[in-house]
C-alpha positions in Angstrom: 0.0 0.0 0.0 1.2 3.5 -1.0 1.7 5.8 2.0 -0.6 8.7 2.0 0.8 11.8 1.2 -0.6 16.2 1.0 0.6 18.5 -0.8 -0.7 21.5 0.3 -0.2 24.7 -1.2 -0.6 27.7 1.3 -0.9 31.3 0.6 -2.5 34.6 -0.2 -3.0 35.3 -4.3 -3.9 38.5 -3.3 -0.3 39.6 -1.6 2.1 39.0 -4.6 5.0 36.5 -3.6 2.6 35.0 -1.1 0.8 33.2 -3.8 4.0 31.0 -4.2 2.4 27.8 -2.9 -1.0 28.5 -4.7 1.2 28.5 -8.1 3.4 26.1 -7.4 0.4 23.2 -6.6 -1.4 24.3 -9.6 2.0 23.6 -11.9 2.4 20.3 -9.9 -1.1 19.5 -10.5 -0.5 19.1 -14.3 1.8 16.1 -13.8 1.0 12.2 -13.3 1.3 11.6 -9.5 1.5 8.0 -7.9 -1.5 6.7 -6.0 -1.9 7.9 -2.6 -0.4 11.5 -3.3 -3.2 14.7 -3.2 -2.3 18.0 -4.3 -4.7 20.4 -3.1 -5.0 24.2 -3.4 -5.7 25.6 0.1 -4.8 29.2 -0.3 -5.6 31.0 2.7 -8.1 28.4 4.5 -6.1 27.1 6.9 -9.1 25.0 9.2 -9.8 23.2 6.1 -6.2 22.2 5.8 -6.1 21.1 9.7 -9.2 19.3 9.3 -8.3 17.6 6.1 -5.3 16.1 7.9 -7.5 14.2 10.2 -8.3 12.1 7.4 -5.1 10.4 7.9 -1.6 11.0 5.7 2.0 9.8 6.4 3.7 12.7 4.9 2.3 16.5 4.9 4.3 18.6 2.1 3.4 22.2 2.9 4.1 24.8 -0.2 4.3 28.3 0.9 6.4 31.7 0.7 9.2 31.7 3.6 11.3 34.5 4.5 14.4 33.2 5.9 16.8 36.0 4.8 17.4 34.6 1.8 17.9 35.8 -2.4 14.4 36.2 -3.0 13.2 32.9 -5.4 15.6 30.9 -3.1 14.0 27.1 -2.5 14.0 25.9 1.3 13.4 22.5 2.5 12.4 22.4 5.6 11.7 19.7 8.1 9.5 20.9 10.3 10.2 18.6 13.6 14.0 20.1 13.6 12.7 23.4 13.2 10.0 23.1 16.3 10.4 26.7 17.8 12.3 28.5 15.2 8.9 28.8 13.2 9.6 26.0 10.1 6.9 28.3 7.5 6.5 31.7 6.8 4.2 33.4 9.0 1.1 35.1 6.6 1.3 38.3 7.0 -1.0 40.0 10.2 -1.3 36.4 11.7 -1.4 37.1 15.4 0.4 35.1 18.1 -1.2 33.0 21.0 -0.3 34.1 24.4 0.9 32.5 27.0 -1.4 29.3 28.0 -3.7 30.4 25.0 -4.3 27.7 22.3 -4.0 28.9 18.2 -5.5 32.2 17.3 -8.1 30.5 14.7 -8.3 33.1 11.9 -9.6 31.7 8.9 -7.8 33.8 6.3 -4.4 34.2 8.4 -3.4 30.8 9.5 0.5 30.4 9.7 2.0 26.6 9.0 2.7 26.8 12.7 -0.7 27.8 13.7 -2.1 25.1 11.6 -0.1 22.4 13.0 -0.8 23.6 16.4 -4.7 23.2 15.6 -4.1 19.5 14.0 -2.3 18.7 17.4 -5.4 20.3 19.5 -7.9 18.2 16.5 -5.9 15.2 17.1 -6.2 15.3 21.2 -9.6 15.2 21.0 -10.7 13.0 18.1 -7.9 10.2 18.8 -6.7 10.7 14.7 -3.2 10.6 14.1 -0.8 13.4 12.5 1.1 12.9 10.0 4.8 10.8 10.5 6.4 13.6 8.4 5.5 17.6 7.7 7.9 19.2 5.4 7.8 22.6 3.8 8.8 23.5 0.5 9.0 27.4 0.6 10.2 30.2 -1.4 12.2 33.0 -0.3 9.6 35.9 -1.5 10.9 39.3 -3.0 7.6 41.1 -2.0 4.2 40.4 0.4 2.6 43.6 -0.5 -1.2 44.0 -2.1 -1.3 43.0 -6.0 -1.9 39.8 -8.0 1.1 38.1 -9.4 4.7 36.7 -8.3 7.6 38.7 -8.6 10.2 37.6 -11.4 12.4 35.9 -8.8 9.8 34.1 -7.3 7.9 33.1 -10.7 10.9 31.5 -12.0 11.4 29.2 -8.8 7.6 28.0 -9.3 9.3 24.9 -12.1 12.0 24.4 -9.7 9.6 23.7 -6.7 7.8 21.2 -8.9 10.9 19.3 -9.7 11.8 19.5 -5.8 8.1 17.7 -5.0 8.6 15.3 -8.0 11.5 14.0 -6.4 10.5 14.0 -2.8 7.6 11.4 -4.4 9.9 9.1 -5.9 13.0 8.8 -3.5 16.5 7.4 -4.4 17.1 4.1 -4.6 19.9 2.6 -2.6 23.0 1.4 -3.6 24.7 -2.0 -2.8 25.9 -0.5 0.8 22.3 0.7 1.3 23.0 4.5 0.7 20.3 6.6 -1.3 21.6 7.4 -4.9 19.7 9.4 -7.6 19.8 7.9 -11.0 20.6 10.7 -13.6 17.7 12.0 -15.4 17.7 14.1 -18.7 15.2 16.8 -19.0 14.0 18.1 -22.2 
């Protein structure tokens, strides 16, 4: 049995390089994609994201802008567990913090990766579901987050790039006779 695996992209269309995930899971999209993988386009809705993941999947693959300090159109790939506390996705922009002892801020429309995570551990505690094994994200370092539809030049040129990065976290290396991953070479048109 395939394992189950989201790809989710995160981000606001509306606020330029924050669209990033929304583009790069529509480009993805387009391609063939072994049985239990799901793309999905979940923009800004966050809650539907958390409570999609109560359905059950062994790897979470979350596509969003991340500033990191980074050239903007520079690809990160993040795992989230070693990055608990440091903040492993961009935070949208005007997403507030919980306080101390306070649970997430539920937002609809301004749901960080952290903040979603947070509400899939609260979701799991009280319906006895399972997270997934594995959250990675696969973010964009983004030139601009202000109002206006479209990616910047930097950014826009990093959406192929992205895709190639998810194609190949989909179909790992095989190992060689020691047992070490190794990448067969592939031509690309």
């Amino acid at each position: 049995m395939n394992p189950r695996i989201l790809i989710a992209g995160i981000g606001n269309v509306f606020l330029g390089d924050d669209g990033f995930g929304v583009e790069t899971v529509r480009a993805l999209a387009a391609h063939p994609l072994p049985d239990g993988v799901e793309v999905v386009d979940f923009g800004v809705r966050g809650v539907h994201l958390a409570y999609q993941l109560l359905d059950g999947y062994d790897t979470l693959v979350l596509v969003d802008a991340t500033a990191r300090g980074g050239e903007p159109g520079t690809l990160y790939l993040i795992e989230a567990e070693a990055e608990a506390g440091r903040g492993a996705g961009a935070a949208s922009p005007g997403t507030p913090a919980a306080g101390p002892g306070e649970g997430p801020v539920l937002d609809g429309h301004h749901m960080s990766p952290d903040t979603v995570l947070a509400l899939l551990g609260t979701l799991c505690a009280g319906t006895g579901a399972t997270p997934p094994r594995r959250t990675l994200v696969l973010g964009c370092e983004p030139a601009r987050v202000e109002e206006g539809i479209g990616l910047s030049a930097p950014v826009a040129a990093a959406v192929p790039r992205a895709v190639r990065m998810a194609l190949d976290l989909l179909d790992p290396p095989a190992p060689d006779e020691a047992g070490a991953p190794r990448r067969e070479l592939r031509r690309t048109p």
